[in-house]
C-alpha positions as CSV (number, residue, x, y, z in Angstrom):
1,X,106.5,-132.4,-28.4
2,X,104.1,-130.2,-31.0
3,X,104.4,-127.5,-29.4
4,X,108.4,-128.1,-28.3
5,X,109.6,-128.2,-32.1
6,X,107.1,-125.1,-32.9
7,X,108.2,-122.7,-30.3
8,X,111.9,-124.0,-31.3
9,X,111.1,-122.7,-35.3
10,X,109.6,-119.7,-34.1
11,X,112.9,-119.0,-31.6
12,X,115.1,-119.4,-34.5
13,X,113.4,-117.1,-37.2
14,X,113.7,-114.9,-34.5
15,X,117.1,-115.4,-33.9
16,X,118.2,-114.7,-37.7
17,X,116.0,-111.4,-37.6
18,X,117.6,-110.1,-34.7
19,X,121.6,-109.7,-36.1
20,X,119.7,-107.2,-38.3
21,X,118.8,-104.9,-35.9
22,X,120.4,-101.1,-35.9
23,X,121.7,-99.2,-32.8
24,X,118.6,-96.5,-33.7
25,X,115.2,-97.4,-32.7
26,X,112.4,-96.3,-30.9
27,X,112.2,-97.9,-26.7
28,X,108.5,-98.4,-25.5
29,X,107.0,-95.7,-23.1
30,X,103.7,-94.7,-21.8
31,X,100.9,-93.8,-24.2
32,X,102.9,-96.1,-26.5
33,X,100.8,-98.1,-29.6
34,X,102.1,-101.4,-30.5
35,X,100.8,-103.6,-33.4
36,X,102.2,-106.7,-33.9
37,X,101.7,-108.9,-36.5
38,X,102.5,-112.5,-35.8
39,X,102.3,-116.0,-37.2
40,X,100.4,-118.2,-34.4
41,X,99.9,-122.0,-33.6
42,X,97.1,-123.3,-31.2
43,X,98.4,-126.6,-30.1
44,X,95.6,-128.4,-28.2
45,X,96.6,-131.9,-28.0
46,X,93.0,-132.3,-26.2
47,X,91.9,-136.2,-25.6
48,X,89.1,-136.2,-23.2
49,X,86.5,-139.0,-22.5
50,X,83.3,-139.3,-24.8
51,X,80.4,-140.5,-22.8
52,X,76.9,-141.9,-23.1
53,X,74.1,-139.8,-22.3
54,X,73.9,-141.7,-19.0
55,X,78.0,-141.1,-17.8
56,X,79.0,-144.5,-19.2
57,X,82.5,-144.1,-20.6
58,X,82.1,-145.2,-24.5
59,X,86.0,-145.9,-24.8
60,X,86.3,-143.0,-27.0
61,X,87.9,-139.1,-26.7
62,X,87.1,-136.3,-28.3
63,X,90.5,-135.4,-30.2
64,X,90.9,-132.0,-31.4
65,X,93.8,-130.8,-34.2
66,X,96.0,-127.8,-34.4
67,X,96.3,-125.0,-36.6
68,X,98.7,-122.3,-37.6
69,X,97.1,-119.3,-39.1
70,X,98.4,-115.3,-39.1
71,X,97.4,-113.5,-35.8
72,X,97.0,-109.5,-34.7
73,X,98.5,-107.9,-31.2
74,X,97.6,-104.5,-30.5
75,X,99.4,-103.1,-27.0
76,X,99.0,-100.1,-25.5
77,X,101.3,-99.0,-22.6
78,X,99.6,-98.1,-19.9
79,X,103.0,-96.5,-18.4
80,X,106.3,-97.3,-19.4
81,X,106.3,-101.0,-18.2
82,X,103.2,-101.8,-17.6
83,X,100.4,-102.4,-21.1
84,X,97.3,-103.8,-22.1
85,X,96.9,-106.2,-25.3
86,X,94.3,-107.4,-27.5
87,X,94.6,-110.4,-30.0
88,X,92.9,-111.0,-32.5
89,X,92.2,-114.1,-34.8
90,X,90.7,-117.3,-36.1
91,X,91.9,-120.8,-36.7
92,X,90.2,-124.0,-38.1
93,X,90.6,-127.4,-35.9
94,X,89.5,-131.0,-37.0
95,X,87.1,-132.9,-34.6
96,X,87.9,-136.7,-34.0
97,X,86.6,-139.8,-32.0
98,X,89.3,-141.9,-31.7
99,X,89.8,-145.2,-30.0
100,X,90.6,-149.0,-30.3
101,X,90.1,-149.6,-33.8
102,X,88.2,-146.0,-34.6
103,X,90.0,-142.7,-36.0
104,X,86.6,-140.9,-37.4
105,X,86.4,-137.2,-37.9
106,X,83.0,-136.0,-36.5
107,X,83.4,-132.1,-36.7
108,X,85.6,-129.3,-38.3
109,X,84.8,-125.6,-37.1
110,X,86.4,-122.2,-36.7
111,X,87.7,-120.3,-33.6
112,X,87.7,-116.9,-32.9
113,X,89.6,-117.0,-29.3
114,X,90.4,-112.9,-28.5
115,X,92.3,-112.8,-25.4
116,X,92.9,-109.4,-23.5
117,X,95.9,-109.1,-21.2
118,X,97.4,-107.1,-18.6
119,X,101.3,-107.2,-19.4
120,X,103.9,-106.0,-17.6
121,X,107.4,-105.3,-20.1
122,X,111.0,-105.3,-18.1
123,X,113.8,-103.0,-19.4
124,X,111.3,-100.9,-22.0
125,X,114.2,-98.9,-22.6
126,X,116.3,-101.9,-23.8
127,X,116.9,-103.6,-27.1
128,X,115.5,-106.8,-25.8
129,X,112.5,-106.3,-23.6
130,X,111.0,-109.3,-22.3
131,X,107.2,-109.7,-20.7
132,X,104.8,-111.6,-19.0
133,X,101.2,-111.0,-19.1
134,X,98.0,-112.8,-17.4
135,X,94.4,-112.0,-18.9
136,X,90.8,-113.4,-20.0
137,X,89.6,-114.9,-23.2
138,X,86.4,-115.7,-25.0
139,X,86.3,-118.7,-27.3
140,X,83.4,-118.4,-30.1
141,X,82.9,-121.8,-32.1
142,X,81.2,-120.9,-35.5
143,X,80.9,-122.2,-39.0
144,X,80.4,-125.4,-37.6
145,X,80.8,-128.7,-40.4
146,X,79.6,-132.0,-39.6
147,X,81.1,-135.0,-40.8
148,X,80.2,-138.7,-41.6
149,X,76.5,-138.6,-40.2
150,X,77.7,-136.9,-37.0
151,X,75.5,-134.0,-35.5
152,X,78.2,-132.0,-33.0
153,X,77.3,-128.8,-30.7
154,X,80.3,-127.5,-29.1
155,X,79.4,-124.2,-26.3
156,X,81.2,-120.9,-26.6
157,X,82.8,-119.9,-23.2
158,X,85.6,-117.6,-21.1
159,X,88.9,-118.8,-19.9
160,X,92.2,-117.0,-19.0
161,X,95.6,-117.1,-20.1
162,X,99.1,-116.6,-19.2
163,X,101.6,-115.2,-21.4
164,X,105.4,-114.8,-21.6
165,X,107.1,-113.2,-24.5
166,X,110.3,-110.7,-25.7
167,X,110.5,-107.6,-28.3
168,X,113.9,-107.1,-30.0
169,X,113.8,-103.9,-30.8
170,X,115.0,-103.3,-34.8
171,X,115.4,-99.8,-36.8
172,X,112.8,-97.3,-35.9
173,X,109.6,-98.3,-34.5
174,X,109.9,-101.8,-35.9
175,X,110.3,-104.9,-33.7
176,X,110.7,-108.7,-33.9
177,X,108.8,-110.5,-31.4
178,X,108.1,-113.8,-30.0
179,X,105.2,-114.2,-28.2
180,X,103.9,-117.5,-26.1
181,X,100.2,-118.1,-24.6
182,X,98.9,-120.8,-22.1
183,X,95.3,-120.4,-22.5
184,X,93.0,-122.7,-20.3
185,X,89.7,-123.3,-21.4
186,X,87.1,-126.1,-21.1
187,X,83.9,-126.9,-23.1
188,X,80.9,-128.9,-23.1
189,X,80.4,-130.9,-26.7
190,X,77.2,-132.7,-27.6
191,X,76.9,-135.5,-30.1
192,X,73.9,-136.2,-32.0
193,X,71.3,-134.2,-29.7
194,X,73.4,-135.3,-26.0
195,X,73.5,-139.2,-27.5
196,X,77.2,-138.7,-26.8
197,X,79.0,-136.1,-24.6
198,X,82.5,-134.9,-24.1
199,X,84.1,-132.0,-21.7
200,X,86.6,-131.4,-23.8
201,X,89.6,-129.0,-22.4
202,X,91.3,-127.8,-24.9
203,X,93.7,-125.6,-23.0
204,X,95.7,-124.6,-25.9
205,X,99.4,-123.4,-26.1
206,X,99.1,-120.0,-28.6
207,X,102.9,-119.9,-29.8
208,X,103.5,-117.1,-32.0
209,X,106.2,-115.2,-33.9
210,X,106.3,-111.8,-36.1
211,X,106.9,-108.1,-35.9
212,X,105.6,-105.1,-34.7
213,X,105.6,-101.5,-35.3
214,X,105.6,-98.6,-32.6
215,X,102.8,-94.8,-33.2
């Protein structure tokens, strides 16, 4: 439901930017350089089993929060419909064991999740261009925080993701866009030296909103 009313914000502030538009602007085309700039929010939802060091199930998960933080796109048109992105940026998600009784938050760290992918963009020559996109991604856990006498090691890793998303071409190079990510991804977390383990898959929806400009 997250991730429902976020992509519904996202749809509307596109929706009031796109009346704006003028009849003159730039269509994409091969050798085409796109940078978007976007406001993004990973939406995990994850809730996965903690277990003993033995596979005993403890009767807790491993919860991890969301985060909204500003994102950067840069596509590069291959030909005239088909490109290559790379996204960059970092976000900061909240660690919890929860469970009868128990709502304790055991980590906080950042994520630096770049995801490269292979898009292909209908009607380039349009106003509105929609595309869909499939790629790889590398998540990178760092500046790790403990929290109430917890010790937790979460391992960096590749996953892949699928993308759909439109440009709304507005005067010029500039363009609105709205941009949504699937990425699936699953991790090994360790509490208190492999006391307590989790595969935690975070599979996160990336939902993203902002505007872009055309070299």
């Amino acid at each position: 439901m997250t991730t429902v009313r976020f992509a519904l914000a996202l749809g509307a502030a596109l929706a009031i930017a796109a009346p704006a538009a003028a009849q003159d602007f730039r269509p994409k085309e091969k050798g085409l350089l796109m940078l978007n700039a976007r406001i993004s929010g990973v939406l995990t939802d994850a809730e996965d089993p903690i277990l003993t060091a033995g596979g005993v199930d403890s009767g807790l998960k491993a919860k991890v929060g969301d985060d909204v933080m500003p994102t950067l796109g840069l596509t590069y048109f291959l030909t005239d419909n088909l490109a290559i992105e790379a996204i960059a940026g970092t976000t900061q998600h909240e660690v919890k064991a929860v469970g009868p009784g128990t709502d304790v938050k055991v980590h906080e760290t950042w994520v630096l999740p770049p995801v490269v992918s292979l898009q292909y963009h209908f009607a380039p020559q349009a106003k509105v261009s929609p595309y869909v996109g499939a790629g790889i991604n590398y998540m990178i856990f760092y500046g790790g925080e403990d929290e109430n006498g917890f010790k937790v090691d979460i391992d960096d890793g590749f996953g892949y993701a699928l993308q759909a998303g439109v440009d709304v071409a507005l005067q010029g190079p500039w363009s609105a866009n709205l941009d949504v990510k699937k990425v699936f991804f699953e991790t090994d977390a360790s509490i208190n030296g492999g006391a307590l383990k989790s595969k935690v898959k975070l599979d996160p929806w990336v939902v993203s909103a902002g505007f872009g400009y055309k070299f």
